[in-house]
N, C-alpha and C positions, 0 to 999 in steps of 0.2 A: 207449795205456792211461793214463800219466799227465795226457794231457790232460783223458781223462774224469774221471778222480778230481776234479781240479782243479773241472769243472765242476759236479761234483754237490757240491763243497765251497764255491762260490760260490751254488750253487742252495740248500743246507742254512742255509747262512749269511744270504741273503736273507730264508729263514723265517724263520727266529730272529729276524730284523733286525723284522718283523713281526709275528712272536708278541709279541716285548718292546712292541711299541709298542700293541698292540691291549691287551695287559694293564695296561700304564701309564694305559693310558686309562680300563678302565673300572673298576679298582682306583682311582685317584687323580684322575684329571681328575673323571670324572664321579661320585664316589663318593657325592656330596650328592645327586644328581640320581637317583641310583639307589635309595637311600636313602630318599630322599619319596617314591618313585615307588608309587602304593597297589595296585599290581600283585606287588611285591617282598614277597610272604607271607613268605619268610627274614628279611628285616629287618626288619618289622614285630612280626612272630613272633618275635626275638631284643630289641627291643623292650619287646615287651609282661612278657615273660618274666623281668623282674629283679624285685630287691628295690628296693623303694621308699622313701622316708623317711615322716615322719609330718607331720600338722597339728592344732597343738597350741591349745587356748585361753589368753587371759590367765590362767586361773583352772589351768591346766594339766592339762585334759580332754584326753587323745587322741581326737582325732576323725576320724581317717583315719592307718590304717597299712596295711602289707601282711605275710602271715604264709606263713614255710614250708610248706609243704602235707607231711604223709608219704609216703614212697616210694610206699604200696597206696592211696592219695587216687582212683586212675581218672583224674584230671585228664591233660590233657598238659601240663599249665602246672604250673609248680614252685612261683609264689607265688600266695595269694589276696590281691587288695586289701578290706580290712573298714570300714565306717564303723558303730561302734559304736552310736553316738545314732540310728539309721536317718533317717528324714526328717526329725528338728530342725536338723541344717545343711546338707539337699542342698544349697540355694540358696546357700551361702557356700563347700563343699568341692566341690560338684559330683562328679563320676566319673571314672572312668579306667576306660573297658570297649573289648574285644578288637574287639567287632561296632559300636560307636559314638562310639569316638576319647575324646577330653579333653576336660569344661566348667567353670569357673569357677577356683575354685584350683589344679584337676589340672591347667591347661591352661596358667596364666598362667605358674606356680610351676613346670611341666615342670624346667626344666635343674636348678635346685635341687634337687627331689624326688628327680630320676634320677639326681644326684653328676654333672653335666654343666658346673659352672661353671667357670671357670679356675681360681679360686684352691678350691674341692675336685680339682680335675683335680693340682693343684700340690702339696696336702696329701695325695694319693695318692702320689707317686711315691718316698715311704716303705715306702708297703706293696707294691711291687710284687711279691714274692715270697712274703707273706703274705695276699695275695689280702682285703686289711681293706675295712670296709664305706665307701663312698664318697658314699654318699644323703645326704641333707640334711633339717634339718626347718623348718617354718612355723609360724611363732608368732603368731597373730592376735590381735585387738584384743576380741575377743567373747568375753564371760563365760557360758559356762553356764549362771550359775542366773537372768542376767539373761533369757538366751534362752530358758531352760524356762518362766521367769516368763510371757513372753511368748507363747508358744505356749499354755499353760494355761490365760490370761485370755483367747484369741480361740478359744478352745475351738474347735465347730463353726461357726461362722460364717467367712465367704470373705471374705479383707481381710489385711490388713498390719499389722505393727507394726516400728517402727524407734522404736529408743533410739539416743542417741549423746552424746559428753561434749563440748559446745558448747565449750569451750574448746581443745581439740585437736583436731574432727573424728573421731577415732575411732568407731567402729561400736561399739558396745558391744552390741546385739540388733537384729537382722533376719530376722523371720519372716512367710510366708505363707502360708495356707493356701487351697487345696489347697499341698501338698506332693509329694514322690514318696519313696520310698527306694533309693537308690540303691544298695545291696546286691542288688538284684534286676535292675540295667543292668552292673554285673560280676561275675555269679555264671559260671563256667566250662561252663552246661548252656545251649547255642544255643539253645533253644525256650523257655527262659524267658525269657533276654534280648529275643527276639524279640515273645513275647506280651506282654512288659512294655513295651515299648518303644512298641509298635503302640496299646495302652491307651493311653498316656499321650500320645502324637500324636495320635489319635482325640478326647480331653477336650475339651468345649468351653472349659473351665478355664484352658485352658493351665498345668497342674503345670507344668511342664519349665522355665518360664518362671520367675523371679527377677520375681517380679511388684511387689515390692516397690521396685524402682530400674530393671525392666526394661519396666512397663505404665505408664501415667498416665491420669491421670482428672481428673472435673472436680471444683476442689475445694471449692463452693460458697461459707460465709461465711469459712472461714480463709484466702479471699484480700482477707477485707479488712483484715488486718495487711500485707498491702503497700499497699493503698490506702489507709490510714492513715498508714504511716510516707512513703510519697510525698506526701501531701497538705502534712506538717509541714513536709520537708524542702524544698519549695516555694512553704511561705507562705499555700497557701489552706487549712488547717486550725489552730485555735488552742483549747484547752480550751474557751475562752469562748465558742465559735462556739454558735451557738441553731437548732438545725431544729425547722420545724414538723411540727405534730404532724399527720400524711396519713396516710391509707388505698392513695391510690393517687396515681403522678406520671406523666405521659409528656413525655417525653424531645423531642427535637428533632428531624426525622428522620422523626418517624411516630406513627401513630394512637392504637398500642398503648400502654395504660398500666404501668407497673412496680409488683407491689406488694408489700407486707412479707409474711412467711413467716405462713399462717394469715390472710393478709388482714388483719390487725390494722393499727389506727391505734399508730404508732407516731413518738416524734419528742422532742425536749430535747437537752442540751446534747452535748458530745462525751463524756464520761463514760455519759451516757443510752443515747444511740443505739448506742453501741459495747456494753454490757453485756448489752444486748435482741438485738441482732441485727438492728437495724433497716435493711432491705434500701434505703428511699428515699434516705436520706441520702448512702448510699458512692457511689450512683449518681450523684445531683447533682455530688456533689465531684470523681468520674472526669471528666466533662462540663466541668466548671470549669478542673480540670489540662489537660485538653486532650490530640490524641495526640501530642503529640511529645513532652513530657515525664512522661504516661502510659507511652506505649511506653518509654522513656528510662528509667523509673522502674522497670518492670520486669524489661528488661536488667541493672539493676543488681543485682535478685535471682537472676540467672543465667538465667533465662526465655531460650528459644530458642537454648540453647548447651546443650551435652552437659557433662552433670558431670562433671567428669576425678576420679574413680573408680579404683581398682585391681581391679577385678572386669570382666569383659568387657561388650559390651551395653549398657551404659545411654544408659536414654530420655534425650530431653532434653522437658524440659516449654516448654509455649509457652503465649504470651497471647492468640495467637489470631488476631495478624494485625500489620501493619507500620504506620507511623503514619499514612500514606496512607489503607489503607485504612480505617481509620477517620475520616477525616476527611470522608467521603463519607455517614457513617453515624453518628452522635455518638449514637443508638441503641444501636447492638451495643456503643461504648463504656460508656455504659450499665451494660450489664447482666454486662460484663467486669470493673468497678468492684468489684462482690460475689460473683464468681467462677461466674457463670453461661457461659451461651453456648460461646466455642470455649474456653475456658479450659481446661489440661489439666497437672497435675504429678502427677510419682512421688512415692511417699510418704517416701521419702529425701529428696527436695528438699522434701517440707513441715517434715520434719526439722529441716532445714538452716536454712531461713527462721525457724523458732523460735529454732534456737540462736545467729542471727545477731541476735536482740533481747537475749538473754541474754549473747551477747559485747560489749556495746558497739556495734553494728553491722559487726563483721567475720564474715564467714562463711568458716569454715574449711573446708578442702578435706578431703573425706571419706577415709577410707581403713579395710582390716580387717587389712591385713601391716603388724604391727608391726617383725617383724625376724625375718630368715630366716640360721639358721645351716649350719654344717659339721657332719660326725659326731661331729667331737670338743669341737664348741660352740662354736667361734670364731663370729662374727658377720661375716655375709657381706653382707649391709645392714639399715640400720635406718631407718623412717620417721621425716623431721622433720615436723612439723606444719607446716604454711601454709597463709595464710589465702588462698585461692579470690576473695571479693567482700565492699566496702566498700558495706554495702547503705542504712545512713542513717546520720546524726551521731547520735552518742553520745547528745544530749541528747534527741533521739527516741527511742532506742532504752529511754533510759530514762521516758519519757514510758507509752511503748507497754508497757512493761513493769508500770505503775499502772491502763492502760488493763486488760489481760490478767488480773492479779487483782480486778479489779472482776468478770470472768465469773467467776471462780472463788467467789468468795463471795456475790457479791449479780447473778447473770445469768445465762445460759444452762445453765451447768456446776455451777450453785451445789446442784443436787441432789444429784451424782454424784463430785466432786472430792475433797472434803473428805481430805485426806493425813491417817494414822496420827502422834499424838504434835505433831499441830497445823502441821506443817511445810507453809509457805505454797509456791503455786503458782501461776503465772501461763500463762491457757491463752486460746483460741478456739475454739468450735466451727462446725462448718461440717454443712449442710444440703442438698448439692446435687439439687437439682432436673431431673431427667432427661424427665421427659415435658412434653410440650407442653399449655398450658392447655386444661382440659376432659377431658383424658384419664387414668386410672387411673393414680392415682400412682407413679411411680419416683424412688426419691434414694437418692445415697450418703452417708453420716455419716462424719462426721471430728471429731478433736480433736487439737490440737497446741498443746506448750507446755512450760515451761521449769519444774526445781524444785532445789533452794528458791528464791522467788523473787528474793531477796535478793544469795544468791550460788550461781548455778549451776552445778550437778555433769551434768544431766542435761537432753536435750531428749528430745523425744517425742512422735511423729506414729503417731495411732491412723488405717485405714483401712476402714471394712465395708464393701462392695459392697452395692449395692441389686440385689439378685436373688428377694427375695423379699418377701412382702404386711407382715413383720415387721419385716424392715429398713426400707421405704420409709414406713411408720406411723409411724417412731419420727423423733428427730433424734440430733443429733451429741452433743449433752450428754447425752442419756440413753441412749443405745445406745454411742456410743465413752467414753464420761466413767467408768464404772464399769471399762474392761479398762486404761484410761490409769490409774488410782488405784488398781487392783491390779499394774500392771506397776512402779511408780515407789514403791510401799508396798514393792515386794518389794526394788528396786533400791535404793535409798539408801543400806541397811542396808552394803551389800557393797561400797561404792564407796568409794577411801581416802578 
């Protein structure tokens, strides 16, 4: 008798010896793994289901919170996530939805938002018996009325606008339109989620997409403020420099001739040809530079490297090819010189490239989290500024900076720029040319550029899309040049 006791006490004991361990295991070993695992509806679902913190603008607009829901709500979820502004900052707050996970700030900013970092894990363990709130908020770099500004002046037209304070990188407005609202990607009823979701992946648009740092295009004549400031910083361009005055050039390479925007005879000094927009001349000078320090020239403006960003996704813009390969083809370099061919930047980096003539030549590294605190406001980080790329010498930059308000007053832009109260501007416009000669026109319009000229508060890269007979008709000074002179008319005022 006692022996059996004994054995079924070694046999009892063995379970146990086994339950402890199977528990240990998948309480604690594996408890991260279980956790991600997107099969795990409990922990996903306990997850989803907290209070969240908020994201707050410079100007201190709540733009993303989350709200107790009442007991009779029907929800089974206890909080609603709200973005107040609906779609003026999906593309900077992004979602936080049940059926389609986390994008943009909801995603990066996670442990913050959800009171997940060490030192909020650390400033709880105060409250542990008063169950205090633990979330966190995001305090970003983007003003409101600069961003309302901005969405207002691109009214219905498809395109971009990016403001940013050249001197720190900060994002000050980033808007694009299409947009979505993201109120309708975390609403708690599955079929609207669903049909909204299905919309908006169906777009040919791509809404969903941050098209403003996350698509690139080409950017017609405002790439010839790299070709310009490469040419000085090299030697083979000088004020004094004299082009003739052509209709049409061809290049080395091939048959095909280059010619100026409208076919126009166009051509005089560096002051001339840069104010008109004269396409032969930047072409010559590319050709002249050559590709190695073509290419070289612009590597230095971040070309074919990813802008290191605090938002997820971003494009990197490229020039279209390595210096090889154009060394085969002194043609495609060419017409790479004036921003044709594979040329291809986000409208952030044209941003950028403005603000880097306004800094002196340094280009700041972009960012929109300023500084993300605790519940009770301590500061859990804060962004320093630093500068990204040393894109020309100062004495270019300020060169190119006499070049830029030449469009502004007496060139391209000179119809459309004209700043409220006289406050001077130094811009570019661009014209890019999408279809192939002989065929029904397509171009996208752009304008980028720095204000006051003198001492810059603001850059400012406008983008339309050539989607339609309206947009490709027009150019960059008179289609982007009046939303750039209402977005920067609106913005001055408000900037310390």
């Amino acid at each position: 008798m006692n022996q059996r006791i004994r054995r079924l006490t070694v046999a009892l004991s063995a379970l146990f010896a086994i339950l402890f361990v199977q528990l240990t295991t998948w309480q604690v070993v594996k408890q991260e793994e279980l956790t991600a695992n997107p099969n795990n509806m409990h922990a996903l679902y306990s997850q989803f289901d907290k209070p969240r913190g908020t994201i707050v603008t410079a100007d201190g607009q709540v733009i993303a919170s989350s709200t107790k829901l009442p007991v009779d709500s029907n929800s089974k979820f206890d909080y609603q996530r709200t973005y107040p502004y609906g779609d003026l900052f999906a593309n900077i707050t992004g979602y936080y939805s049940w059926g389609y996970g986390r994008t943009q700030l909801e995603r990066t900013q996670n442990d913050v938002l959800a009171g997940k970092t060490a030192q909020q894990q650390l400033e709880a363990t105060g409250d542990l018996f008063t169950a205090g709130d633990v979330t966190g908020s995001v305090h970003v770099t983007i003003d409101s009325r600069i961003q309302a500004a901005a969405k207002k002046a691109l009214g219905n037209k498809e395109g971009s606008v990016v403001v940013t304070d050249p001197r720190t990188g900060a994002v000050l407005a980033m808007y694009s339109n299409p947009a979505f609202d993201p109120n309708l990607l975390v609403s708690h009823d599955s079929n609207v989620v669903s049909e909204t979701a299905t919309a908006l992946q169906n777009d040919p648009r791509k809404p969903l997409l941050a098209n403003a740092y996350q698509e690139r295009y080409m950017p017609g004549s405002t790439m010839k403020v790299v070709t310009t400031a490469v040419g000085f910083d090299t030697g083979f361009l000088t004020l004094e420099r004299i082009f003739k005055d052509e209709r049409t050039w061809t290049p080395p390479n091939t048959k095909k001739p280059i010619r100026n925007y409208g076919k126009k005879v166009c051509g005089g000094d560096m002051a001339e040809v840069f104010r008109r927009s004269c396409n032969i001349p930047f072409a010559q000078v590319a050709v002249e530079i050559g590709p190695d320090l073509m290419v070289n020239g612009a590597n230095r403006f971040g070309f074919d490297e990813r802008v290191p960003f605090d938002l997820p996704g971003a494009a990197a813009s490229t020039f279209g090819g390595l210096a090889k390969d154009f060394s085969d083809s002194l043609a495609l370099l060419a017409i790479h010189g004036f921003g044709q061919g594979e040329v291809q930047v986000t409208p952030l980096h044209m941003a950028l490239i403005a603000g880097s003539v306004a800094n002196g030549g340094r280009m700041m590294q972009p960012y929109v989290v300023q500084e993300t605190r605790t519940s009770s406001g301590a500061a859990i980080k804060t962004t320093t500024p630093q500068a990204w790329k040393t894109t020309m010498a100062p004495t270019t930059a300020a060169t190119l900076t006499e070049l830029m308000k030449g469009v502004a007053t007496n060139g391209t832009a000179s119809c459309c720029i004209a700043l409220r109260n006289g406050i001077s501007v130094a811009v570019k416009t661009g014209t890019a040319q999408l279809n192939p000669e002989g065929q029904r026109q397509r171009s996208h319009a752009w304008i980028m550029g720095f204000a006051p000229a003198e001492s810059p508060k603001l850059a400012i890269s406008v983008f339309i899309k050539g989607v339609n007979d309206e947009v490709s008709a027009s150019t960059g000074g008179r289609l982007a040049g009046p939303i750039a002179k209402q977005v920067l008319d609106a913005s001055l005022p408000v900037m310390p």
